[in-house]
C-alpha positions in Angstrom: -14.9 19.9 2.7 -15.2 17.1 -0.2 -14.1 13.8 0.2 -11.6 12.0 -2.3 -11.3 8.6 -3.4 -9.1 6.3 -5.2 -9.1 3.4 -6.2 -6.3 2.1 -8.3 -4.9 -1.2 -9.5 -1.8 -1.8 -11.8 -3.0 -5.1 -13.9 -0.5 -6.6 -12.1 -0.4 -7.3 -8.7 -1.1 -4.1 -6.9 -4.3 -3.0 -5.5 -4.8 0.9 -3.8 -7.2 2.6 -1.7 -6.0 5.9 -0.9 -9.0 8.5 0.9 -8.4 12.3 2.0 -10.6 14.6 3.0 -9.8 18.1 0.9 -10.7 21.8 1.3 -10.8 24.1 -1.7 -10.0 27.6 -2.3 -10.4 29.7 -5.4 -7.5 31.6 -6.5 -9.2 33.8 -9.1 -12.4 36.1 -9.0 -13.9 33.7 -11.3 -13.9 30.6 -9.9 -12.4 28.8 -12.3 -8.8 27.9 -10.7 -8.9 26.0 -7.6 -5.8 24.8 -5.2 -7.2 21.8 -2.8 -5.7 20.1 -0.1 -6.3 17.5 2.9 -5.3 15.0 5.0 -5.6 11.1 4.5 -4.7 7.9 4.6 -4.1 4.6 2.2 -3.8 1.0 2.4 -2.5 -0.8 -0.5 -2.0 -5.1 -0.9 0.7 -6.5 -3.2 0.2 -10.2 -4.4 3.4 -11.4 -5.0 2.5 -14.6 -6.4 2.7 -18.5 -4.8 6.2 -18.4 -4.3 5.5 -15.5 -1.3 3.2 -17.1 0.9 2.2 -13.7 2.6 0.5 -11.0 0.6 2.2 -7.7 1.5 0.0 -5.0 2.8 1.2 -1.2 3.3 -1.1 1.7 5.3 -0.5 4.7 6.5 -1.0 8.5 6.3 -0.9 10.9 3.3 -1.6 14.1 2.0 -3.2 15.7 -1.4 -2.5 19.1 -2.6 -3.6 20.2 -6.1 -4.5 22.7 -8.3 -7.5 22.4 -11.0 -9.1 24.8 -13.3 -12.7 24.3 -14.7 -13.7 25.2 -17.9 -17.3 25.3 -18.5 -18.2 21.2 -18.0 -14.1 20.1 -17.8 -11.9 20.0 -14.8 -8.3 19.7 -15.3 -6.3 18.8 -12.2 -3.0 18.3 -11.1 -1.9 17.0 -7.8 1.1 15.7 -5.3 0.2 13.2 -2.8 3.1 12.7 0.1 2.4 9.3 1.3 4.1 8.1 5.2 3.9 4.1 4.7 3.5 3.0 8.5 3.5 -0.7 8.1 5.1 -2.8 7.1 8.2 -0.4 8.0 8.2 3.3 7.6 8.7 4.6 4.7 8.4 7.4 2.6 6.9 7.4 -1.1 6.0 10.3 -3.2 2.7 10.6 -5.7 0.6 11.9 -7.7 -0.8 12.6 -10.6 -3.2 14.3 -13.5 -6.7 13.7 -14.6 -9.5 15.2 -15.9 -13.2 15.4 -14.4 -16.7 15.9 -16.6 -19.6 16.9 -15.2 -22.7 15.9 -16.7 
């Protein structure tokens, strides 16, 4: 198991932490093509400006599933991340996104 962080902010007003915890497995002979997946959880804090006095803050529970494929020092990856927003009310929002990893 590998642990994933994020952290993201929109030059806005939006700051993100989102954290899973993800299992991989190969899906070819080579090693090259991975599918991950894991539970997690986020917390993200919205500054809405003076004229909202409180600074709204959502957490709750998520998931990440993904699928990568390495090619010799570049990982490309793919991935859905379901996220349950617990408070301030429940609700449901759907992520994701793509990226690219280089190891050194």
């Amino acid at each position: 198991m590998t642990t994933d962080i994020l952290v993201a902010y929109d030059l806005n007003d939006f700051f993100f932490l989102n954290v899973h915890g993800l299992w991989n497995a190969h899906l070819d002979s080579g090693g090259h093509l991975h599918f991950y997946y894991g539970p997690g959880g986020f917390i993200g804090i919205r500054d809405r400006g003076p004229e909202y006095p409180n600074d709204d803050v959502a957490a709750g529970v998520s998931g990440n599933f993904g699928l990568s494929l390495v090619i010799s020092r570049i990982e490309l990856f793919g991935q859905f991340t379901p996220r349950l927003e617990l408070t301030p009310s429940t609700d449901f929002r759907p992520g994701g996104g793509v990226g690219m990893h280089i190891f050194f």
